[in-house]
C-alpha atoms as a printed R data frame, in Angstrom:
   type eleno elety resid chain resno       x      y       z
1  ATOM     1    CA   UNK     A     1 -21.614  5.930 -31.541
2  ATOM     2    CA   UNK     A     2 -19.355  7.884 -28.762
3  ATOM     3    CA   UNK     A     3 -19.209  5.696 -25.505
4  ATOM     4    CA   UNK     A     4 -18.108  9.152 -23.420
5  ATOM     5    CA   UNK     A     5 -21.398 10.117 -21.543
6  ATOM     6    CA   UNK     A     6 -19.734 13.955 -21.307
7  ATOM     7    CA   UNK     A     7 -19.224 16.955 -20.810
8  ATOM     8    CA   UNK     A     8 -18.129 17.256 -24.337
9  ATOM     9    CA   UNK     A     9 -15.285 19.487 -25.164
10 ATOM    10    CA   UNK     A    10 -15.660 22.191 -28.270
11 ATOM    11    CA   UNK     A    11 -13.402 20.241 -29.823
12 ATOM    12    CA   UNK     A    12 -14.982 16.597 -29.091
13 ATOM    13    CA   UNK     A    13 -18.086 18.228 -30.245
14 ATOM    14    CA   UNK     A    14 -16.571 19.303 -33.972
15 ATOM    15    CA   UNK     A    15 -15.335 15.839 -34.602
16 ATOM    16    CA   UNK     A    16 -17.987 13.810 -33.684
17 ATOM    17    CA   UNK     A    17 -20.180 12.525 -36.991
18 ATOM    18    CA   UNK     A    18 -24.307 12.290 -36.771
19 ATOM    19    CA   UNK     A    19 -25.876  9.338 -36.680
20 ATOM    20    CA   UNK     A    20 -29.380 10.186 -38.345
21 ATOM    21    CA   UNK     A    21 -30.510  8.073 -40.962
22 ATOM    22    CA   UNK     A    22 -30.982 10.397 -43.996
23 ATOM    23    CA   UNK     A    23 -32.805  8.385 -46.465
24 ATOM    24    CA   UNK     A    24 -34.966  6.389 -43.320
25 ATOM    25    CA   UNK     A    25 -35.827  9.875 -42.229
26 ATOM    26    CA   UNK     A    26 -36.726 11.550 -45.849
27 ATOM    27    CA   UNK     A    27 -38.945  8.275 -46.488
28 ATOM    28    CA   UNK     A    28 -40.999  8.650 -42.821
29 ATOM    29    CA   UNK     A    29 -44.707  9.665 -43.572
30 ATOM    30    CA   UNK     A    30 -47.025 11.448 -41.077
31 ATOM    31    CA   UNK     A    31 -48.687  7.937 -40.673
32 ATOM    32    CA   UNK     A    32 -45.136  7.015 -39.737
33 ATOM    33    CA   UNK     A    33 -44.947  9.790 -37.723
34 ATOM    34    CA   UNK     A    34 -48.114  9.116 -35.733
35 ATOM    35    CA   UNK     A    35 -47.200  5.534 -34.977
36 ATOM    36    CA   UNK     A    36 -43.711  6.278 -33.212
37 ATOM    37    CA   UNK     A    37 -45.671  9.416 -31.087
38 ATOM    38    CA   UNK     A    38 -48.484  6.547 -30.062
39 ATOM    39    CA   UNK     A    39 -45.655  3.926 -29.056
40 ATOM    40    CA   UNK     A    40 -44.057  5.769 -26.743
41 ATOM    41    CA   UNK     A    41 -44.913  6.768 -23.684
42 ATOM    42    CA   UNK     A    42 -42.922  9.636 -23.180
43 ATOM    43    CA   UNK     A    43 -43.965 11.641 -26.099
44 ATOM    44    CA   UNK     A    44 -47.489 13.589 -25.591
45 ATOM    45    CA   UNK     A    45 -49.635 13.140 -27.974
46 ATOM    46    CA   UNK     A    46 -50.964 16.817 -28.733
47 ATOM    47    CA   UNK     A    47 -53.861 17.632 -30.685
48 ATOM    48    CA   UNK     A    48 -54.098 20.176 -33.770
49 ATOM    49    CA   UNK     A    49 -55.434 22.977 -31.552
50 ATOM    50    CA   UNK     A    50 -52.741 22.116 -28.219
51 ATOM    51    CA   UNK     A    51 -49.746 22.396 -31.165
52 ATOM    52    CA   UNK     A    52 -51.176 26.278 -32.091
53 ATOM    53    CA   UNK     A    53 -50.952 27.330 -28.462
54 ATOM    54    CA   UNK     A    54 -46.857 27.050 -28.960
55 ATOM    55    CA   UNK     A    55 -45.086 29.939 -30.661
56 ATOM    56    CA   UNK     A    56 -42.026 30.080 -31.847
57 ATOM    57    CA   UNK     A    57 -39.181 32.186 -30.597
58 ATOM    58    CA   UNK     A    58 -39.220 34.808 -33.234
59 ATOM    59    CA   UNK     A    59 -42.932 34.871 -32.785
60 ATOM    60    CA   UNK     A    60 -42.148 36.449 -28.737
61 ATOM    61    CA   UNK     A    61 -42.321 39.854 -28.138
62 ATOM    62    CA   UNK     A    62 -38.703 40.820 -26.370
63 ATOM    63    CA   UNK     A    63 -39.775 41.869 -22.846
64 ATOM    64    CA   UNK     A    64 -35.946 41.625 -21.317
């Protein structure tokens, strides 16, 4: 883990390795899922029908 809080340079950023658990991540289940979004606070826990109302950016018309 990188003790430097940032600003990151370009450069920092290209050397610095990822810490995600592959095979912890490939293994999680929705139940697993669930149980994190329920334990913490911070994390809404949206219903089927409040996820639909979010599009995704290729979904938006352009209106620049």
């Amino acid at each position: 883990m990188n003790s430097k809080k940032g600003p990151f340079t370009l450069e920092e950023i290209r050397k610095m390795k990822g810490e995600t658990n592959i095979e912890a991540f490939t293994k999680m289940t929705d139940k697993d899922i669930k149980a994190q979004i329920l334990a913490d606070p911070d994390t809404p826990n949206l219903s089927d029908y409040e996820l639909k109302e979010f599009d995704f950016p290729r979904m938006r018309e352009n209106k620049a």
